[in-house]
N, C-alpha and C positions, 0 to 999 in steps of 0.2 A: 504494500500500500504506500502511496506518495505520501507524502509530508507535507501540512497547511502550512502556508506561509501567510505572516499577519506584518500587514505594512504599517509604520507606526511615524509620526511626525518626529525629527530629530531631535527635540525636548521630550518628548515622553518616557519616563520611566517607568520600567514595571518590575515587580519584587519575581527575587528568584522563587522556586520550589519550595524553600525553606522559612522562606520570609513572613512575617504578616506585611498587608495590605500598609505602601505607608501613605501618613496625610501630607497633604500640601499645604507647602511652607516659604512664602513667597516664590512661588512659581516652579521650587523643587521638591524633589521627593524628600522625605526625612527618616529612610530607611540608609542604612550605609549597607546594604549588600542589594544591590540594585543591578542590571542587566539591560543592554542597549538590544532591540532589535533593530537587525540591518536593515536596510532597503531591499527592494527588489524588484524585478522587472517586471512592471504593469500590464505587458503583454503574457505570461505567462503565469501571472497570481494565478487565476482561476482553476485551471487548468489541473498545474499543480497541485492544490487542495482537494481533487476529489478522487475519493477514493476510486479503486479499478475495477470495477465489477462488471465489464463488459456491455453487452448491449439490454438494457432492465428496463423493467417495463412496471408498472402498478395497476393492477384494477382493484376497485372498489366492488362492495357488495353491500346491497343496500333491500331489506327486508320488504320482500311482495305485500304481507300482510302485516301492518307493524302490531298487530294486536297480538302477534305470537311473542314479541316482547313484553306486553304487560299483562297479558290472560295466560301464558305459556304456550310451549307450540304442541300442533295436532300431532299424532302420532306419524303421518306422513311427513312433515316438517323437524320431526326429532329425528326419523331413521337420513330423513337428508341431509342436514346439518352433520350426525354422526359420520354418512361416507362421507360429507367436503373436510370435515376435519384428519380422516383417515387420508385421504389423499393429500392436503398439507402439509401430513408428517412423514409419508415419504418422499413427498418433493424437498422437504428440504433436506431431509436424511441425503438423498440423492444430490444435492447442490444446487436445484433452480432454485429451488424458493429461498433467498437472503433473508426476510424476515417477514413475521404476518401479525397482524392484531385489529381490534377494532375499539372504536367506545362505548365507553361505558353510561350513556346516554338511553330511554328506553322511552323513545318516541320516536317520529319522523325523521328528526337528526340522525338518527343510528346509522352508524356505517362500518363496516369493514372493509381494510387495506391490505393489500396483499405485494408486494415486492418479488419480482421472480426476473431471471434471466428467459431472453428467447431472442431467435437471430432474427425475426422482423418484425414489425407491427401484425400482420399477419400470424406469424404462430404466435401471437401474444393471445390475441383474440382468441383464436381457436384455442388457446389454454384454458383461460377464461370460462369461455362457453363450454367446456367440455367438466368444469368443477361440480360435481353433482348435487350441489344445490341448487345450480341455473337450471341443470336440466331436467328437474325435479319441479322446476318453478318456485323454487323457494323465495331465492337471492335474485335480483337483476343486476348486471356487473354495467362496469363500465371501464374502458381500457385506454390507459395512456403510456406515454413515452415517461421514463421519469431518468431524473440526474440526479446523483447523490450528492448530495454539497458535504457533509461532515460525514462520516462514519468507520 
């Protein structure tokens, strides 16, 4: 994984690892173990900071019947939910799936995220579409392109 780089104006100080946080004290730090971050080239910040995860995609899953959130869900909507999770766990045991979670919200808002490799927008979708709660009609997804900025 690359390395973030954080570009910092040439007064600014920041405490090492070890330091506490120091206050300002006419316009310096008041910590004596202090560390300069260098500069760096503007063209390549970005770039730099994000981790390598290849070509990643995210879709979203967002509940057909949101009353299976507050009433519980039918017996059809438990055995669905049960395979999309069984299949989850061995997509990431296998290494598409990077990570999965949703919120913890239990209305309309509710939504589940799913983070996965695939080589085009196309087999993203059809991954998507193939998670057995869509096909089930549980879940309705939604598929995008995603960049990982920190991770």
């Amino acid at each position: 994984m690359r390395t973030a780089a954080v570009l910092f104006t040439r007064d600014l100080r920041v405490p090492d690892a070890g330091a506490p946080w120091p206050t300002a004290r006419r316009g310096r730090a008041s910590s004596a173990r202090v560390q300069h971050t260098p500069a760096i080239d503007k063209e390549t910040m970005m770039t730099d900071a994000l981790p390598n995860w290849g070509d990643t995609y995210l879709y979203t899953l967002r509940p057909t019947r949101v009353a299976m959130l507050t009433d519980g869900p039918t017996d059809r909507e438990n055995a669905a939910a049960a395979a999309h999770w069984v299949r989850l766990e061995s997509e990431h045991a296998a290494g598409q799936v990077v990570f999965a979670g949703r919120t913890l919200v239990n209305d309309e808002r509710n939504f589940a995220a799913i983070v996965f490799k695939a080589g085009s927008l196309e087999e993203a979708r059809a991954f998507a579409e193939a998670d057995p709660a869509v096909v089930a009609g549980v879940f309705r997804p939604e598929v995008y392109r995603f960049e990982a900025m920190l991770g």
